[in-house]
C-alpha positions as CSV (number, residue, x, y, z in Angstrom):
1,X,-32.9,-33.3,-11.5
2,X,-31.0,-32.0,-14.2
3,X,-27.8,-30.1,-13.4
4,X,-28.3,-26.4,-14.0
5,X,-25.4,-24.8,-15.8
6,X,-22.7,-23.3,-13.4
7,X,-23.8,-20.2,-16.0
8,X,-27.3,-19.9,-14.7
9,X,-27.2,-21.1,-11.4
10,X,-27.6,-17.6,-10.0
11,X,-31.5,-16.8,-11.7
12,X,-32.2,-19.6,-9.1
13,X,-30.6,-18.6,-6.4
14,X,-32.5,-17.2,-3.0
15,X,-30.8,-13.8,-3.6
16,X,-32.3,-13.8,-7.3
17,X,-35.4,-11.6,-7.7
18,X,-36.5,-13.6,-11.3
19,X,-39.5,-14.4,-11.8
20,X,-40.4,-17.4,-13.7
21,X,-43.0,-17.8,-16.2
22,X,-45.1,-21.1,-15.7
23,X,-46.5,-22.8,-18.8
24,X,-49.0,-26.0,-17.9
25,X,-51.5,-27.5,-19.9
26,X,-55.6,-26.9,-19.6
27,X,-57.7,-29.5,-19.9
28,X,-58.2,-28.9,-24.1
29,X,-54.8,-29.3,-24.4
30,X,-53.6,-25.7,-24.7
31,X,-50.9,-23.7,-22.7
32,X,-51.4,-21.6,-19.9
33,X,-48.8,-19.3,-18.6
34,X,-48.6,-17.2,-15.4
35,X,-45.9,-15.0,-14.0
36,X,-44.4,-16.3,-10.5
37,X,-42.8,-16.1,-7.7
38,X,-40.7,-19.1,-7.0
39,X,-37.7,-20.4,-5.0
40,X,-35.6,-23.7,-4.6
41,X,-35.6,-26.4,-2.0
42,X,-32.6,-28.7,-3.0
43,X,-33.0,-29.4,-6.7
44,X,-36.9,-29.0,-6.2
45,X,-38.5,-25.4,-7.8
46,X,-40.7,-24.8,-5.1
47,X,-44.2,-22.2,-6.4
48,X,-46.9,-21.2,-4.6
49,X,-50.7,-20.9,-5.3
50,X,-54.3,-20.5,-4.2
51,X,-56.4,-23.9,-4.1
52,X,-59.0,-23.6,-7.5
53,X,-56.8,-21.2,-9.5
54,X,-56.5,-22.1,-12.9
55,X,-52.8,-23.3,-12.4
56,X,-54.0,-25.7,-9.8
57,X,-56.5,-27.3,-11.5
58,X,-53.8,-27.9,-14.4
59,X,-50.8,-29.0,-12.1
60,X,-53.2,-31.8,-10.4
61,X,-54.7,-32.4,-13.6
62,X,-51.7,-32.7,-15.6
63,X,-48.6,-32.2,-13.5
64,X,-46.4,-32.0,-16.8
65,X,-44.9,-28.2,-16.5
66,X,-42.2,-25.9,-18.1
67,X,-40.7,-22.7,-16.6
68,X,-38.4,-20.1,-18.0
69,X,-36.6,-18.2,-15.8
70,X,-35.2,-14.8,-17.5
71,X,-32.3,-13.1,-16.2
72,X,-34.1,-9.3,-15.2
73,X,-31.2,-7.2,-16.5
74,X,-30.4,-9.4,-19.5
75,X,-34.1,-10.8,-20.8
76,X,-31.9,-12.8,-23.8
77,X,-30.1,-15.0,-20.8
78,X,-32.5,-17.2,-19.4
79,X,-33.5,-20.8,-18.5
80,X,-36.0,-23.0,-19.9
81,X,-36.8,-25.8,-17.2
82,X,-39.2,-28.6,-17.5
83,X,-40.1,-31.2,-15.2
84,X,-43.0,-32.8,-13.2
85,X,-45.3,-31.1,-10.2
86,X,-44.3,-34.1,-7.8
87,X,-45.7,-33.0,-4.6
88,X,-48.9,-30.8,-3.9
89,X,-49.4,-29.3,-0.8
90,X,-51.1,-27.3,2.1
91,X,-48.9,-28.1,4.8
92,X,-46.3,-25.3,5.1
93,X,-48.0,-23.4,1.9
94,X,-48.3,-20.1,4.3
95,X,-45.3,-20.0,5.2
96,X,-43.4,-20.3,2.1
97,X,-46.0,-17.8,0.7
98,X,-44.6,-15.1,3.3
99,X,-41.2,-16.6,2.6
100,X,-41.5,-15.6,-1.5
101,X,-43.0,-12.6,-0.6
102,X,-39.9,-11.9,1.9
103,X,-37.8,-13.0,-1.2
104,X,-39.2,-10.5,-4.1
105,X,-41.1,-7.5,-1.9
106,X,-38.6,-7.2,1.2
107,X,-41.9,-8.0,3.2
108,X,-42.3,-10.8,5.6
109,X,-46.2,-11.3,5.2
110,X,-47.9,-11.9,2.2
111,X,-49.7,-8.5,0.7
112,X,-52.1,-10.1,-1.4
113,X,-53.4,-13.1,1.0
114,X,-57.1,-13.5,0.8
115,X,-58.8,-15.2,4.3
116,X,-61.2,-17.4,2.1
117,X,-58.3,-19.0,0.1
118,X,-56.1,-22.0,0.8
119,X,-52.3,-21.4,0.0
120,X,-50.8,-25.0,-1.9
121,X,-47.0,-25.4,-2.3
122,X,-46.3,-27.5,-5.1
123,X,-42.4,-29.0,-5.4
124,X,-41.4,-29.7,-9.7
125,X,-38.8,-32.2,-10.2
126,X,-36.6,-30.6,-13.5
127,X,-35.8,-33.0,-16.1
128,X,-34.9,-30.8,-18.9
129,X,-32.9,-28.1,-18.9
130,X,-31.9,-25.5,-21.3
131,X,-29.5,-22.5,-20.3
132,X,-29.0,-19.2,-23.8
């Protein structure tokens, strides 16, 4: 992983209610971005999804990604982060969904699960980092 600027290193941390905006590739070759919830597991961003969702498709697909994290009280101070999806999933994907939602809603289970989907937790390796 890239090192994260000393600067930054707060949008990431578990105390940090940023979202990050997830940019991945469709199968035509354009972007695709969606708002998310993430955290960090060691130097892995750690995001969370329903099996089938667009984002899936793309991140098995084509597990090239880019993130930009924006500071919520200062949108001109944010991070651009780019790296590789490196591990997908369902094993512990409910939990870290209540886990995020602990993180960014104060609640400990997931408001918007749905009992037909299957939660995936997908770990992104950062290999480029840019900190403004």
């Amino acid at each position: 992983m890239k090192t994260i600027p000393e600067s930054h290193r707060d949008l990431l941390s578990d105390d940090s209610k940023a979202f990050a905006f997830l940019g991945t590739i469709m199968k035509d070759g354009t972007p695709q971005v969606t708002p998310i919830w993430f955290n960090m597991e060691g130097d892995l961003v750690t995001i969370n999804s329903a099996q089938g969702r667009i984002k899936d498709k793309n991140m098995r697909e084509r597990p090239v990604v880019a993130l930009t994290v924006f500071d919520p009280s200062d949108p001109y101070r944010y991070l651009q982060l780019r790296g590789n999806v490196i591990e997908i999933t369902p094993e512990g994907a409910d939990a870290h969904i209540d886990a995020l939602s602990f993180k960014y809603t104060g609640k400990s289970t997931y408001q918007g699960r749905n009992s037909k989907e299957k939660r995936i937790k997908y770990k992104i390796l950062i290999e480029k980092v840019d900190a403004h």
